[in-house]
C-alpha positions in Angstrom: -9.7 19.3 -13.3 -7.6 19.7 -10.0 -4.8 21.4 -8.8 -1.4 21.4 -10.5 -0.1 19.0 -8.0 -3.1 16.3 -8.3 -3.4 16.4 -11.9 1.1 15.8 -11.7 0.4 12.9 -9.4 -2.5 11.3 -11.5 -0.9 11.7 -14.6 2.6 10.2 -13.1 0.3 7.6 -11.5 -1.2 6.4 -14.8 2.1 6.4 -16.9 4.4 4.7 -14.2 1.6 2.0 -13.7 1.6 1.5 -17.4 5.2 1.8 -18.4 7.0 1.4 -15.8 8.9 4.6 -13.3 12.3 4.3 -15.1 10.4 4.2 -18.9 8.7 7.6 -17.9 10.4 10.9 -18.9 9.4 13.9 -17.2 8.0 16.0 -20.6 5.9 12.8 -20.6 4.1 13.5 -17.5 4.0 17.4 -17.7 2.3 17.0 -20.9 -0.2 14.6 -20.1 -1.0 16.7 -17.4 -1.2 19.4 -19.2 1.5 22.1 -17.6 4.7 23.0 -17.9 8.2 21.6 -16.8 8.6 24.5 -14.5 5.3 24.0 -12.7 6.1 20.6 -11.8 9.4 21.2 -10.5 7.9 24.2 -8.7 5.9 21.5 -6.5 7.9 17.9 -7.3 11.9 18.8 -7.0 11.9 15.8 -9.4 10.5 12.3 -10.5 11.0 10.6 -7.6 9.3 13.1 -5.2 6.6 12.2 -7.8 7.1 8.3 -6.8 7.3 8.8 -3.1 3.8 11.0 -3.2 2.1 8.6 -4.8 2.8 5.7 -2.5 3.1 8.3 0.2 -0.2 9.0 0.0 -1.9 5.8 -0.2 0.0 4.5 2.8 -1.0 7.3 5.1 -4.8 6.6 4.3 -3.9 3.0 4.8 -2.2 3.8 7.8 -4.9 5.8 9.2 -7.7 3.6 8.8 -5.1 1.3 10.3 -5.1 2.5 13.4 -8.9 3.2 13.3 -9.6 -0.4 13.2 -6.5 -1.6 15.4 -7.7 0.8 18.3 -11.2 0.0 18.0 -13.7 -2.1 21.0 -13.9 -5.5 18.9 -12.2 -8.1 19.6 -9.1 -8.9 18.2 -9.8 -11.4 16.1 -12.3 -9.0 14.5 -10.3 -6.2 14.4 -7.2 -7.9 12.6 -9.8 -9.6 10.1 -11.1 -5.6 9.6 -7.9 -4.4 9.2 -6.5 -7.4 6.4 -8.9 -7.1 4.6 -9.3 -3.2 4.5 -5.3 -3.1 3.4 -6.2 -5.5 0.1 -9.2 -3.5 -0.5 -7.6 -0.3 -0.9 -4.9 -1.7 -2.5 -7.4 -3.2 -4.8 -9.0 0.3 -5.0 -5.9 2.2 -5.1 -3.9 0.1 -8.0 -2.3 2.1 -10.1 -0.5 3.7 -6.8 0.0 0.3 -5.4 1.2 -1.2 -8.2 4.1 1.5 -9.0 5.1 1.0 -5.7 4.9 -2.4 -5.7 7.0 -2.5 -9.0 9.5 0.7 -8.6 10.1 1.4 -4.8 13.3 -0.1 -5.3 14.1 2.7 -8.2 13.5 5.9 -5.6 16.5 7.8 -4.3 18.0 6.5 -1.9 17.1 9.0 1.1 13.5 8.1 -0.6 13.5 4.7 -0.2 15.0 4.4 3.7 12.3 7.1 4.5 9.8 4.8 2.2 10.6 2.2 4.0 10.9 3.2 7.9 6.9 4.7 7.1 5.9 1.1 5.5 7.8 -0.6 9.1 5.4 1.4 11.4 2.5 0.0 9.2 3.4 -3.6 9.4 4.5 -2.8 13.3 1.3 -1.7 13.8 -0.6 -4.6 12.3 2.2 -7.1 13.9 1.3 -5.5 17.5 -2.5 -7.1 16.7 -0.9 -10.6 15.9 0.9 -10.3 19.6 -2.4 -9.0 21.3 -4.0 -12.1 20.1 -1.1 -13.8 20.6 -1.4 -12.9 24.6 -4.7 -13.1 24.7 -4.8 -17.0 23.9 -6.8 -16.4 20.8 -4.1 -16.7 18.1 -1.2 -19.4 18.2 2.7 -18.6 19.5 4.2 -21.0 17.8 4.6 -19.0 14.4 6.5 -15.8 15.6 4.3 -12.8 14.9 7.1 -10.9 13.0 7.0 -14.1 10.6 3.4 -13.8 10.0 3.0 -10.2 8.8 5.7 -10.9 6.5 4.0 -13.6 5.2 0.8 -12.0 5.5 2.1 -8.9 3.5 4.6 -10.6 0.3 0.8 -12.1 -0.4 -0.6 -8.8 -0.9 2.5 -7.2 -2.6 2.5 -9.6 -4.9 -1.2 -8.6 -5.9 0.9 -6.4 -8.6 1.9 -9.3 -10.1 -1.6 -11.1 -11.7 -4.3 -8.9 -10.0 -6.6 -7.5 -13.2 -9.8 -5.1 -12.7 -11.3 -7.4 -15.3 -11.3 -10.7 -13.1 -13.8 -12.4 -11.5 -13.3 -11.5 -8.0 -14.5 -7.9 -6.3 -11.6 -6.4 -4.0 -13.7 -7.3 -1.2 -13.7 -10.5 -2.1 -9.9 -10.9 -2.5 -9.7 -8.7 0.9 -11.7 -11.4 2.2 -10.2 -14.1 1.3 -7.1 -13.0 2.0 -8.5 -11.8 5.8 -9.7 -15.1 6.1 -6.4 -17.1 5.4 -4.7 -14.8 7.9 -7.3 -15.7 10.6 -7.2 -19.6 9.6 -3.8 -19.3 9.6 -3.6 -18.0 13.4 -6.2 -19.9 15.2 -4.6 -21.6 18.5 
């Protein structure tokens, strides 16, 4: 069983994924998580810090590994394919998180959502600023702006939410895969 805070989160996680972040009361969560009212509000000022850690924390993995693959000695090509296909995976892996935020982002408070948002910007920034290496480079084409791309790249994987199911046929790596692979196809001069 883990700390207060983790078992909050997990138990927040699994109702919002199921019901939905505005059909979830608080008692709900406390009691499927087995504490009191008072020890969530000790660590969660309410349920939207609730909503913002759980997306929170899968975009700072996602953003970390990110980087890892963005800064890394492969080419570019390479490293963008890594690094599509790594943010479908652990969305893949990771969703219950990615699917409450894919579903109630719009629903957080309002300081929440700006902050939500301006952390998800560096993310796409960061992938974007692999599109324009390629881009300069010669290896991807400049005719589709880069900006344009990422978006395009990235209302695909949001909209995972909407029919992915652990029960289908394809692995997440072979979604992230796919997906990776459009992207490329996609950007070949």
């Amino acid at each position: 069983m883990g700390t207060v805070p983790e078992r909050l989160i997990e138990a927040a996680t699994r109702l919002f994924a199921d019901k939905g972040f505005d059909r979830v009361a608080v008692q709900e969560i406390v009691d499927l998580a087995g504490v009191t009212k008072g020890a969530m509000y000790h660590y969660f000022g309410s349920k939207d810090d609730l909503l913002h850690e759980i997306y929170g924390s899968l975009l700072r993995m996602q953003t970390e590994r990110l980087d890892r693959f963005a800064s890394g000695p492969a080419p570019v090509a390479d490293r963008l394919h890594a690094a599509a296909l790594d943010v479908v995976v652990t969305s893949v892996e990771n969703f219950d998180q990615a699917k409450v935020y894919f579903r109630s982002a719009d629903q957080l408070a309002e300081s929440q959502r700006l902050a939500m948002r301006a952390e998800r910007r560096r993310y796409h920034e960061r992938f974007r600023s692999l599109v324009e290496e390629g881009q300069a480079a010669g290896v991807f084409r400049t005719d589709v702006p880069a900006d344009l791309t990422v978006h395009y790249f990235f209302g695909a994987v949001h909209h995972l939410g909407a029919w992915y199911h652990a029960s289908g046929t394809l692995s997440a790596k072979q979604i992230g895969r796919h997906y990776a692979d459009l992207l490329l196809s996609s950007l070949r001069a």
